[in-house]
N, CA, C and O of each residue as an XYZ file, in Angstrom:
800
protein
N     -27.048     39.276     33.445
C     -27.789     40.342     32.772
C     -26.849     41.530     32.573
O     -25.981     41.810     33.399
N     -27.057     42.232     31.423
C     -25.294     43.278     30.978
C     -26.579     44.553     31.709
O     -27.804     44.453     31.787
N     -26.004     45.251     31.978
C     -26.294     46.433     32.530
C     -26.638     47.885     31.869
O     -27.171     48.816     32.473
N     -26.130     47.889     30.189
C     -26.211     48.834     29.527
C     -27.667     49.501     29.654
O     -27.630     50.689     29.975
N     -29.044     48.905     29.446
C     -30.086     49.676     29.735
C     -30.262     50.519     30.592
O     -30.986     51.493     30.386
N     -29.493     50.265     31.979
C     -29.760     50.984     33.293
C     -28.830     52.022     33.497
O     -29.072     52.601     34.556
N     -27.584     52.611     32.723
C     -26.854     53.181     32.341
C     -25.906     52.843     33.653
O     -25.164     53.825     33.680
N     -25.543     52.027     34.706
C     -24.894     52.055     35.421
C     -23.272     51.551     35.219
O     -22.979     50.395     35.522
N     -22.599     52.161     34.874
C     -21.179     51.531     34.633
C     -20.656     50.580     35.740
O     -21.086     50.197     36.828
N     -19.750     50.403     35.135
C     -18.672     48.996     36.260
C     -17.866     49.893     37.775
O     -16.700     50.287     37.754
N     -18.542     50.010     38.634
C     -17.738     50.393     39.439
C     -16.727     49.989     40.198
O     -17.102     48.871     40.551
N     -15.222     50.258     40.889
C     -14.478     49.527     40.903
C     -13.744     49.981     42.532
O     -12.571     50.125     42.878
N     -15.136     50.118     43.320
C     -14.953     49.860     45.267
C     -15.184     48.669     45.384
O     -15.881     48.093     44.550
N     -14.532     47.889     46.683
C     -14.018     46.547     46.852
C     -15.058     46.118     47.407
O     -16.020     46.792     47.776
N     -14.810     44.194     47.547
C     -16.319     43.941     47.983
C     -16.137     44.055     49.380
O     -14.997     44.038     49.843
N     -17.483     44.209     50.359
C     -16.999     43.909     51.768
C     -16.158     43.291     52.084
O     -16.314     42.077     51.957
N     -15.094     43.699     52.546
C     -14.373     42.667     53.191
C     -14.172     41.470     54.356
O     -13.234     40.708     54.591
N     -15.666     41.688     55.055
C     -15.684     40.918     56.109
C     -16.141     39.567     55.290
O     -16.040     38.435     55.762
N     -16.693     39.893     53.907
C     -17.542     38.474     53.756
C     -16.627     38.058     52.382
O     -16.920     37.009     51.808
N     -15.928     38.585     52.059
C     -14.943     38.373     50.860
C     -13.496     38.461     51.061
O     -12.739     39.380     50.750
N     -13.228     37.281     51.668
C     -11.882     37.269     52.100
C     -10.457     36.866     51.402
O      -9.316     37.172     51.747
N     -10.999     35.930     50.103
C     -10.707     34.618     49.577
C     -10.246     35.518     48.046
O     -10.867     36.491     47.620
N      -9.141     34.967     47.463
C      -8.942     35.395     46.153
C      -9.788     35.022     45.265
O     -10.196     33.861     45.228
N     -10.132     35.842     44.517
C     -11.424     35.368     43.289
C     -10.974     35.098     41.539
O     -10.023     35.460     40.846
N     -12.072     34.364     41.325
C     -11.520     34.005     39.871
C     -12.247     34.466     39.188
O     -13.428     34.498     39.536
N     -11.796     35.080     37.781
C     -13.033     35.806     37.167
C     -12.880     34.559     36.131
O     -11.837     34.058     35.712
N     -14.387     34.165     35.808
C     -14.312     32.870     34.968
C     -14.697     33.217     32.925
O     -15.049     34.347     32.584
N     -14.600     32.496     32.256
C     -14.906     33.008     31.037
C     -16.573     32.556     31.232
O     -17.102     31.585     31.772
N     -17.110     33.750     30.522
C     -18.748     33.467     30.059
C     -19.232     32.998     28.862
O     -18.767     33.591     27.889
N     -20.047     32.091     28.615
C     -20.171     31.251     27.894
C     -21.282     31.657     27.223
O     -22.252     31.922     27.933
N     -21.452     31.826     25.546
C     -22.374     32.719     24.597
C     -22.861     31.946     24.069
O     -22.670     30.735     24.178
N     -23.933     32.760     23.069
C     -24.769     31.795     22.116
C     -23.553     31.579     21.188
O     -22.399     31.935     21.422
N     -23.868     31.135     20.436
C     -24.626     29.469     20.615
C     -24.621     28.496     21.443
O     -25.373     27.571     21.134
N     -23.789     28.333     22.784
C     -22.865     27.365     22.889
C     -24.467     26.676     23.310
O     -25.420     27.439     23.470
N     -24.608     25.289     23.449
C     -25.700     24.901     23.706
C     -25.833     24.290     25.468
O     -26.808     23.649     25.860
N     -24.719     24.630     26.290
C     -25.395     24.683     27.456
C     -26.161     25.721     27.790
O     -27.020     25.454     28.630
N     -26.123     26.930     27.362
C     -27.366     27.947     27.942
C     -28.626     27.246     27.901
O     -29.473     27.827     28.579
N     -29.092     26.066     27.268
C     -30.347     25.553     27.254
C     -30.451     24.357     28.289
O     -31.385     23.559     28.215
N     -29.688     24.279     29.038
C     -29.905     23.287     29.536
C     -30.178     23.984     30.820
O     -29.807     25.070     31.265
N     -31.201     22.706     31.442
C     -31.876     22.755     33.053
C     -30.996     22.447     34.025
O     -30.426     21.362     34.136
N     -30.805     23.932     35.148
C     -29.698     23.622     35.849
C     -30.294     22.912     36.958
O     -31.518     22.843     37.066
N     -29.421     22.322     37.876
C     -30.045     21.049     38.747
C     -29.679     22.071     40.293
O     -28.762     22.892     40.312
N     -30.436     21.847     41.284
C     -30.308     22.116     42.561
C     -29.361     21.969     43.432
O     -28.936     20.814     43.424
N     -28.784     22.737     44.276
C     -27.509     22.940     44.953
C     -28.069     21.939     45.909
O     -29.253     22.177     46.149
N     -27.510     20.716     46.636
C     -28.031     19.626     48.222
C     -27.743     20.415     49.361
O     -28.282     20.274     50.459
N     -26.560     21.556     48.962
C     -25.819     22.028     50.351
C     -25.395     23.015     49.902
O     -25.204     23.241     48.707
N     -25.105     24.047     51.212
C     -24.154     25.362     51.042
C     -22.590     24.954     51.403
O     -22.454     24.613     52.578
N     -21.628     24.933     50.762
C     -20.104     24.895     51.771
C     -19.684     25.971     51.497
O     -20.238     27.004     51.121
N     -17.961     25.527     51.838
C     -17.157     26.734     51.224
C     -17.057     26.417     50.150
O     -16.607     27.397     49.556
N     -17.217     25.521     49.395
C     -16.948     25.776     47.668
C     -18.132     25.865     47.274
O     -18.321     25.595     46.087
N     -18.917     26.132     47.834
C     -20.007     26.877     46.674
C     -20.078     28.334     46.787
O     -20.480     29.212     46.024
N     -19.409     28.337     48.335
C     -19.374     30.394     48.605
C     -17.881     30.650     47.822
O     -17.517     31.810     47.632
N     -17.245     29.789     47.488
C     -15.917     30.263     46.716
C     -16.806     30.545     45.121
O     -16.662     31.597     44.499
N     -17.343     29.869     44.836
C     -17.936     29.810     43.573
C     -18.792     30.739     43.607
O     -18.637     31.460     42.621
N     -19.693     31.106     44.315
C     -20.491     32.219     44.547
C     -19.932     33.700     44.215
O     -20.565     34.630     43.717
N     -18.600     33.674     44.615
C     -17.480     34.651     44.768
C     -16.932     34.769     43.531
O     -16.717     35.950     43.256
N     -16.542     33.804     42.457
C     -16.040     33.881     41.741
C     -17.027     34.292     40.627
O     -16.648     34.802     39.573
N     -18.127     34.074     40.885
C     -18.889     34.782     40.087
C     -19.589     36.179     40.186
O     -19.850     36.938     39.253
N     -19.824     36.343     41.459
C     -19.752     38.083     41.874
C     -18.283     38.719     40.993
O     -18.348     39.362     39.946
N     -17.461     38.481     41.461
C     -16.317     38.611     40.309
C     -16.478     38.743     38.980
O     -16.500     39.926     38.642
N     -16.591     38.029     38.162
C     -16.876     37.590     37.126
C     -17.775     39.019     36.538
O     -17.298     39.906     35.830
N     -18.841     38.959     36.930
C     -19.926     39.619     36.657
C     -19.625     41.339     37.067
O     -20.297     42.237     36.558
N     -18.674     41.560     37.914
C     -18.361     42.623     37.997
C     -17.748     42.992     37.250
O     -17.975     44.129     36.838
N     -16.485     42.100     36.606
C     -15.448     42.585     35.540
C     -16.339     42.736     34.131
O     -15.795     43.170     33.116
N     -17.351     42.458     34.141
C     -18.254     41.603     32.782
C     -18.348     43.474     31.662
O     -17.881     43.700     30.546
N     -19.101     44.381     32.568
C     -19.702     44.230     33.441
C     -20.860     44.590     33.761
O     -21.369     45.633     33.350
N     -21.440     43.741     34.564
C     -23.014     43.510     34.497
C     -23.740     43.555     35.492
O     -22.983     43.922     36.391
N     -25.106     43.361     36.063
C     -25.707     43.672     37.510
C     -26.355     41.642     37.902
O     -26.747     41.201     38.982
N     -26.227     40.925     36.622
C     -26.706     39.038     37.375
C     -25.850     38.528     36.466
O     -25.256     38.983     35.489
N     -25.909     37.655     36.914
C     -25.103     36.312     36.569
C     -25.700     34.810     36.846
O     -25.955     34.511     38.013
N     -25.920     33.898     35.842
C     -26.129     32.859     36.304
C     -25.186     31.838     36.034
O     -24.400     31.816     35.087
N     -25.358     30.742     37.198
C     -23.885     30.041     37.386
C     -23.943     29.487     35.609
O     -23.018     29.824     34.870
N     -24.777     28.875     35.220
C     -24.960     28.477     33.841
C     -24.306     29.240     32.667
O     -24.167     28.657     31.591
N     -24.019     30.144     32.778
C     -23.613     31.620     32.200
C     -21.467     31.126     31.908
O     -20.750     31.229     30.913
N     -21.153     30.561     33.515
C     -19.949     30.591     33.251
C     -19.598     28.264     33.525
O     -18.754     27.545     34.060
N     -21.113     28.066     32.601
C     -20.963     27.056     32.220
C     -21.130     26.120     33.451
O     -20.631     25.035     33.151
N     -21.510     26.105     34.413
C     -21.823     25.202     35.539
C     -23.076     25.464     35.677
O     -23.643     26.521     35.952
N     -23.750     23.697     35.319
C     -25.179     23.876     35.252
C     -25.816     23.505     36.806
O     -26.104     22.330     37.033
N     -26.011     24.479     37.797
C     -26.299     25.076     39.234
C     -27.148     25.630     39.695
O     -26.682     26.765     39.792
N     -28.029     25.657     40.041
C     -29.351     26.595     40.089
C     -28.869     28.120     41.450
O     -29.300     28.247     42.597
N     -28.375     28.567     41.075
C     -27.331     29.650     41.500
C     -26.970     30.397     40.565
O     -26.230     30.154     39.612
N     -27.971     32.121     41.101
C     -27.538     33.041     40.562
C     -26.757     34.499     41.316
O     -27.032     34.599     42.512
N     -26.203     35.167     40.979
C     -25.507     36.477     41.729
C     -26.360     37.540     41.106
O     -27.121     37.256     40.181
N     -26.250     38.842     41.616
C     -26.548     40.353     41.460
C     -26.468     41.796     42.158
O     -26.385     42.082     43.352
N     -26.507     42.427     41.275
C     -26.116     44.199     42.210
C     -26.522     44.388     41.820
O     -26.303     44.144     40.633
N     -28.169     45.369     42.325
C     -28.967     46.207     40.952
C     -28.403     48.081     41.563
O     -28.893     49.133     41.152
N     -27.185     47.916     42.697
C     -27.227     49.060     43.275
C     -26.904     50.366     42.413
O     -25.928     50.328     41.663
N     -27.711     51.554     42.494
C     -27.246     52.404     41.878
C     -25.525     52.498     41.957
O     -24.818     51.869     42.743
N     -24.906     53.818     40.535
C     -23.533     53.557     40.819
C     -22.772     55.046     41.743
O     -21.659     55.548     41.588
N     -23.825     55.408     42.642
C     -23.307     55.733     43.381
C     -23.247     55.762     44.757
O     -22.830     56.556     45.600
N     -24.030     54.159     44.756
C     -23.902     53.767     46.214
C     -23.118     52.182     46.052
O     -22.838     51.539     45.040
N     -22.878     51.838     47.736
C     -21.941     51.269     47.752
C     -22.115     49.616     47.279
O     -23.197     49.238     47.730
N     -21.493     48.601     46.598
C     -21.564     47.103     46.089
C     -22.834     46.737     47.008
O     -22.970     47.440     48.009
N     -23.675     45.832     46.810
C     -24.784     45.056     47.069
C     -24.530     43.902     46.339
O     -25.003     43.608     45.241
N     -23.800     43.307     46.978
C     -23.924     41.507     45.714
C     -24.499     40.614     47.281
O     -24.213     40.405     48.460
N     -25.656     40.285     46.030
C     -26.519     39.045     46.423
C     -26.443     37.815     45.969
O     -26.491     37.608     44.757
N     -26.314     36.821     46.855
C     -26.848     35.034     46.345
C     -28.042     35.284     46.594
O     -28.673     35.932     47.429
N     -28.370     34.270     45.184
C     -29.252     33.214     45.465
C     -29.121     32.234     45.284
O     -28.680     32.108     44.142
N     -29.277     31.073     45.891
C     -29.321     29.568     45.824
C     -30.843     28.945     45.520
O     -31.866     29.071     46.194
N     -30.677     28.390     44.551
C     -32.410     27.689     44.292
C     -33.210     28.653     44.435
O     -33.717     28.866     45.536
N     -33.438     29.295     43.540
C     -34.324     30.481     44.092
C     -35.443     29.944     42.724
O     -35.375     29.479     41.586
N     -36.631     30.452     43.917
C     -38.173     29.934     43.004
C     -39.099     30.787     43.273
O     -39.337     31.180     44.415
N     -39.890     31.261     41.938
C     -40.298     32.134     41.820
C     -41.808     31.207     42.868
O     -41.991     29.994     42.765
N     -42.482     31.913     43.569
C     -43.580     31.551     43.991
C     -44.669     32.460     44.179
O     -45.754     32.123     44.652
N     -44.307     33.861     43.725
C     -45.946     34.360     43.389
C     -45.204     35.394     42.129
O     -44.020     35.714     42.020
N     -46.555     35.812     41.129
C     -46.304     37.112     40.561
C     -47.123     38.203     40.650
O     -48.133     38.171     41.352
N     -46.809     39.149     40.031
C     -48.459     40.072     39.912
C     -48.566     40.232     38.553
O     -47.713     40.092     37.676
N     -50.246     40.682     38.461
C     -50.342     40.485     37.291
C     -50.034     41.794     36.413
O     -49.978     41.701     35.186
N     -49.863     42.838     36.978
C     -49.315     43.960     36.354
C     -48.159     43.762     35.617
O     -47.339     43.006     36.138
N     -47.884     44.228     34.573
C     -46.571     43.876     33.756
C     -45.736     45.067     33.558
O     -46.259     46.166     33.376
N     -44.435     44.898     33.584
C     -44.010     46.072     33.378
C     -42.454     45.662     31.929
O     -42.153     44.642     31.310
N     -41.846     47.171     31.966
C     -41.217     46.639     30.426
C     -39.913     46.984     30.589
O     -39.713     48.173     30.834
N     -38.919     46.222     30.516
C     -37.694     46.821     30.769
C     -36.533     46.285     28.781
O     -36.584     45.328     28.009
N     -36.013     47.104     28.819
C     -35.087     47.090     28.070
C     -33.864     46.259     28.834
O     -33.357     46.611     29.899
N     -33.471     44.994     28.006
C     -32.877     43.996     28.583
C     -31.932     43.703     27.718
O     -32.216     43.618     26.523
N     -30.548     43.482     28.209
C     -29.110     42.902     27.769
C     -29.171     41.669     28.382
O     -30.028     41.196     29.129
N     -27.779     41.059     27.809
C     -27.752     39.560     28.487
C     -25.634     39.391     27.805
O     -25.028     39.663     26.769
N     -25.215     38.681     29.445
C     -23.827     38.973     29.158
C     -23.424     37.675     28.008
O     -22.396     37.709     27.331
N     -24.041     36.997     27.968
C     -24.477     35.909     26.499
C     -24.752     35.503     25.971
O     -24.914     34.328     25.641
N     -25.060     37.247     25.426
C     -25.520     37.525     23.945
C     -25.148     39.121     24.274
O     -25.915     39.931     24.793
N     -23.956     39.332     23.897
C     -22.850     40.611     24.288
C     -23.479     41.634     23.120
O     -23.489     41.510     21.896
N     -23.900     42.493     23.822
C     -24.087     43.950     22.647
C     -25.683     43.771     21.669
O     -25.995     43.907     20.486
N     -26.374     43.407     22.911
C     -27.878     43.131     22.004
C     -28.714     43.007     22.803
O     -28.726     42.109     23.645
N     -30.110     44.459     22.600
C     -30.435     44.812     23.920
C     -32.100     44.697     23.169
O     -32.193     45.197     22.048
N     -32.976     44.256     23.586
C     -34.156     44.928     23.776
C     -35.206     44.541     24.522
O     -35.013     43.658     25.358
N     -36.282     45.014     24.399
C     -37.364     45.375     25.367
C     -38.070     44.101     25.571
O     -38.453     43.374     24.655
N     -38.225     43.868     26.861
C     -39.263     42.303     27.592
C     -39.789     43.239     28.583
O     -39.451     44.240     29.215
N     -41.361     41.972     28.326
C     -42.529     42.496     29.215
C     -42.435     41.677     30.315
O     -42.346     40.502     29.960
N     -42.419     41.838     31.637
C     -42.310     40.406     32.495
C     -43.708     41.098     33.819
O     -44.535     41.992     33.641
N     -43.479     40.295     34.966
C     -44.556     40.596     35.893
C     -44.088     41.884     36.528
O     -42.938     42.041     36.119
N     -44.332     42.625     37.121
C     -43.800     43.816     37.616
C     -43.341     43.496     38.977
O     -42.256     44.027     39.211
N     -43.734     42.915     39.790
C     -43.354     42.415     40.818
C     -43.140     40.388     41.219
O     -43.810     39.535     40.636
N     -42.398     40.166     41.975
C     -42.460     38.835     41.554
C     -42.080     38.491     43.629
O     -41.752     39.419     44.368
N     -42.242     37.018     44.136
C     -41.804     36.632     45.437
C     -40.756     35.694     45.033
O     -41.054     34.858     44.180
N     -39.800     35.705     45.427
C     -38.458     34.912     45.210
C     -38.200     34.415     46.337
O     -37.889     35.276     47.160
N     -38.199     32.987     46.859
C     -38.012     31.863     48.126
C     -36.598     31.948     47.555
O     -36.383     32.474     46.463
N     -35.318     31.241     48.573
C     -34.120     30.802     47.633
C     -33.241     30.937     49.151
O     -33.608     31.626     50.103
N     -32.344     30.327     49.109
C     -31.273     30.120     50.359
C     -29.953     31.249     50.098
O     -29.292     31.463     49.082
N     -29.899     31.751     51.236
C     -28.695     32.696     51.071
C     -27.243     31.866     51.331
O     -27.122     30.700     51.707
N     -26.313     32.722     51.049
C     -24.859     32.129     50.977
C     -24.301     31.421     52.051
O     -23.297     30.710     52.024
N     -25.271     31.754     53.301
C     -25.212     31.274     54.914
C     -25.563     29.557     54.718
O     -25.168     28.622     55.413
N     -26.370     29.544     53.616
C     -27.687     28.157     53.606
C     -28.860     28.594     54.760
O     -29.091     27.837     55.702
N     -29.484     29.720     54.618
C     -30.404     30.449     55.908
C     -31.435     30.526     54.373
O     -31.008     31.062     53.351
N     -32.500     30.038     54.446
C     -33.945     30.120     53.650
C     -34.354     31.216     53.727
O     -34.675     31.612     54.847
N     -34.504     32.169     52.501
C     -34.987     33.568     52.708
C     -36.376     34.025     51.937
O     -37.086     33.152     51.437
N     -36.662     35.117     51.874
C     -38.168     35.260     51.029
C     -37.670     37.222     50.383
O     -37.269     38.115     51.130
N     -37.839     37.312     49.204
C     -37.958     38.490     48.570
C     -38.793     38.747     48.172
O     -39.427     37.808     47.691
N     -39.510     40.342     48.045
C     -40.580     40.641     47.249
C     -39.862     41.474     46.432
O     -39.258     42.393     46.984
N     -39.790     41.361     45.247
C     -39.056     42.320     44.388
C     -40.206     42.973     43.268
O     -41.012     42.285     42.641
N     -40.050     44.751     43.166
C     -40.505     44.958     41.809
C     -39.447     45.673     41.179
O     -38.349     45.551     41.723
N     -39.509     46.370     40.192
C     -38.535     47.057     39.486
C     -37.454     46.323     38.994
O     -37.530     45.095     39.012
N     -36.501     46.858     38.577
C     -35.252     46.339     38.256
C     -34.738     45.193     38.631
O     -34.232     44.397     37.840
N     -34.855     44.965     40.245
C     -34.869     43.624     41.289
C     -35.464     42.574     40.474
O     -34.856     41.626     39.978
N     -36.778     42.844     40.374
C     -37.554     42.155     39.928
C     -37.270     41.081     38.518
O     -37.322     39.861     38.362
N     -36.866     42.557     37.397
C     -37.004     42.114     36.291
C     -35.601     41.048     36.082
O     -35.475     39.996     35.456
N     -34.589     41.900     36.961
C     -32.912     41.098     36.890
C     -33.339     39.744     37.392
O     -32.723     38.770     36.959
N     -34.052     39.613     38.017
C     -34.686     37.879     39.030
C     -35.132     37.453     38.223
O     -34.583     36.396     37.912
N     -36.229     37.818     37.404
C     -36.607     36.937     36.636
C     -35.352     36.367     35.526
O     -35.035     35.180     35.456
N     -35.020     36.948     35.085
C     -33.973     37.147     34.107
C     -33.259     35.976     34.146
O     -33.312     35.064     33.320
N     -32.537     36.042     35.214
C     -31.647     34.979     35.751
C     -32.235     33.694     35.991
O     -31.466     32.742     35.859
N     -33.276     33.476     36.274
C     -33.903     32.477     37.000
C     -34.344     31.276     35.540
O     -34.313     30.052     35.404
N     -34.852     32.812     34.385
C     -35.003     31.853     33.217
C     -33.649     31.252     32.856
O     -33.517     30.188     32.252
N     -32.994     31.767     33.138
C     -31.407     31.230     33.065
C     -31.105     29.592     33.613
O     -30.724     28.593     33.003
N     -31.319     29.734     34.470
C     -31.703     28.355     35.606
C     -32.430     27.129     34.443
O     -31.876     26.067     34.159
N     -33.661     27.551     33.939
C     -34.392     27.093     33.180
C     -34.196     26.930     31.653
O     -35.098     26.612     30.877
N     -33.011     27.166     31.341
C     -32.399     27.517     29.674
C     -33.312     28.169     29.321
O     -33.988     27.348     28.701
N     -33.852     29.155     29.278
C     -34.208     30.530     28.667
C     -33.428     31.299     28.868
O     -32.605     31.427     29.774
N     -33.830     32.274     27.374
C     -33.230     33.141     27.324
C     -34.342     34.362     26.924
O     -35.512     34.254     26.556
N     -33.576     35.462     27.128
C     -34.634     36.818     27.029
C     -34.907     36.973     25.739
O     -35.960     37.601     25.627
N     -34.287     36.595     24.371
C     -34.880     36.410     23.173
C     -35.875     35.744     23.256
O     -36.806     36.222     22.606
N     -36.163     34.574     23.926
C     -37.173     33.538     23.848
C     -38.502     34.371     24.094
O     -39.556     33.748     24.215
N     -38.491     35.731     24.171
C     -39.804     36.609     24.556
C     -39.502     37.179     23.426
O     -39.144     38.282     23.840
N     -39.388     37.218     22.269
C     -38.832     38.418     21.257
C     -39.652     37.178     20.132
O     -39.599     35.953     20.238
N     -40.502     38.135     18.907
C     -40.973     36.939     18.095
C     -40.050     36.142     17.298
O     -38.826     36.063     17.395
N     -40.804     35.600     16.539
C     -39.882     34.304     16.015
C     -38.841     34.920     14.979
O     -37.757     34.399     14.714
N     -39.376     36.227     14.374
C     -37.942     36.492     13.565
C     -37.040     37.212     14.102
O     -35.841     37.140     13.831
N     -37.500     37.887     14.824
C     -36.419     38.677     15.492
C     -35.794     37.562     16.572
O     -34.966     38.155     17.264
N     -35.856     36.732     16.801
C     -34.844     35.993     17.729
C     -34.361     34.584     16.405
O     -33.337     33.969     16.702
N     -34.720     34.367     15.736
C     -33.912     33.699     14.390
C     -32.729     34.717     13.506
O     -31.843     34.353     12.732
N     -33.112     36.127     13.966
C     -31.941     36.837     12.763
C     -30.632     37.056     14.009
O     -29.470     37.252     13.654
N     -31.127     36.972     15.795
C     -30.031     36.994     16.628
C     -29.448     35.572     16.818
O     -28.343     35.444     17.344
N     -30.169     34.494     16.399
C     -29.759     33.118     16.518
C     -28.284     33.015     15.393
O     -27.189     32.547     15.704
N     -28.689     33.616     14.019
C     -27.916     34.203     12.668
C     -26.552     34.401     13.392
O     -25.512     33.814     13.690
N     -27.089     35.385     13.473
C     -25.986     36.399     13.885
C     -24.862     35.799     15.048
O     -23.711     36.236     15.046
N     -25.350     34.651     16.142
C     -24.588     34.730     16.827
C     -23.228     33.257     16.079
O     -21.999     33.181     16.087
N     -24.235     32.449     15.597
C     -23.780     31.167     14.611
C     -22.791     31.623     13.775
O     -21.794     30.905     13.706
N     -22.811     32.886     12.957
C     -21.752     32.927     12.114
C     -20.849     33.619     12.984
O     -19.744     33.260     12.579
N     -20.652     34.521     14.090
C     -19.683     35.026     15.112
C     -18.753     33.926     15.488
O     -17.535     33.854     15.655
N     -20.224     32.696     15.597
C     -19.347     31.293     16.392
C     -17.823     31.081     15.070
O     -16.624     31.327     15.205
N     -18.562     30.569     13.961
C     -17.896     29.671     12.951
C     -16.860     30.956     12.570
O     -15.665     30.665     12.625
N     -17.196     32.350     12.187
C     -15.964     32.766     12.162
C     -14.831     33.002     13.230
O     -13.768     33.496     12.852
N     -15.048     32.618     14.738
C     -14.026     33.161     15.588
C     -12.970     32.279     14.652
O     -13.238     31.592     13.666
N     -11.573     32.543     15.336
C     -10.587     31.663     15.018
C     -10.492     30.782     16.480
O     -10.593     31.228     17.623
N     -10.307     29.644     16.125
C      -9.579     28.531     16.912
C      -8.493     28.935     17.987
O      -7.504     29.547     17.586
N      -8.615     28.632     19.320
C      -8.025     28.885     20.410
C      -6.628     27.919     19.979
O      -6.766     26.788     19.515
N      -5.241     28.573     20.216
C      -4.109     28.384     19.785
C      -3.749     27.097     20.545
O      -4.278     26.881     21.635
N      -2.976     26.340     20.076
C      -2.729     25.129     20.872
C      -1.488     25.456     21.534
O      -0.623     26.279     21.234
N      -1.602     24.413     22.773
C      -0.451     24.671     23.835
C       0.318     23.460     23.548
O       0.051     22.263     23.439
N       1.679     24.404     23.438
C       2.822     22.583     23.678
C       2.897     22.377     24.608
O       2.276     23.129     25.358
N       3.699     21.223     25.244
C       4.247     20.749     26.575
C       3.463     19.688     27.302
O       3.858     19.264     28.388
């Protein structure tokens, strides 16, 4: 999820260091069109170290982006694993896992946030979602946890989670207004130029 609505810029204090020890990779993020964003990501069996390396590399990722979620699907690994910081920017990093995280209650109050998405770069608008939501999901330990999130928490969870599910936050936007961003992102595709070939 890109962060521009919440006006919080990229801040650039280090992550804890007790729990981020390991060099990180910032990975490329993967845009419309490409057609894995639609696909159903499948369930993590286990926590190791390569899924907390991967976990890491996408806290990364999403920091350089930069943005407050990330879903693993995002940098093309279809994972039911998402990251986030909704921390204001003048307090200190908050990056969260979630592993399998499932939404299991909502409320019915709705609330409205103005929403980015890191793919679909520079295109923001307004979704209605539940105002509060309960999020089950395993932390980076593999320790089973329970969230009640409203606000921002909330709306970034959902966000991501449709992510999990190949949705996307257009998919709440009516049918023309998410056909003229479908447009728009198709001819971005066909005009990039072709990634240069490597000899050797």
């Amino acid at each position: 999820m890109n962060n521009r609505p919440f006006g919080r810029p990229y801040r650039i204090d280090a992550f804890p260091p007790s729990d981020y020890l390991t060099p990180m990779t910032i990975r490329p993020i993967i845009s419309l069109p490409d057609p894995k964003l639609r696909e159903v990501s499948k369930p993590l069996e286990r926590v190791d170290d390569d899924v907390r390396r991967f976990a890491d590399d996408m806290l990364e990722t999403m920091y350089d982006a930069p943005g407050i979620g990330l879903a693993a699907i995002q940098v093309g690994e279809p994972l039911r694993m998402l990251v986030l910081d909704v921390s204001d920017r003048e307090e200190p990093r908050n990056p969260r896992v979630f592993i399998n995280p499932e939404i299991i209650s909502r409320s019915d109050t709705p609330n409205v946030h103005e929403e980015g998405c890191l793919s679909i770069p520079d295109y923001y608008a307004e979704v209605e979602r539940p105002a509060e939501v309960t999020v089950k999901y395993v932390d980076r330990d593999g320790k089973e946890q329970l969230v009640e999130a409203n606000g921002l928490l909330a709306t970034c969870l959902q966000h991501e989670i449709d992510h999990l599910n190949g949705v996307l936050f257009i998919d709440y936007l009516s049918k023309l207004k998410r056909d003229m961003v479908v447009r728009k992102f198709r001819k971005l595709a066909r005009d990039r130029p072709p990634p240069a070939r490597m000899v050797g």
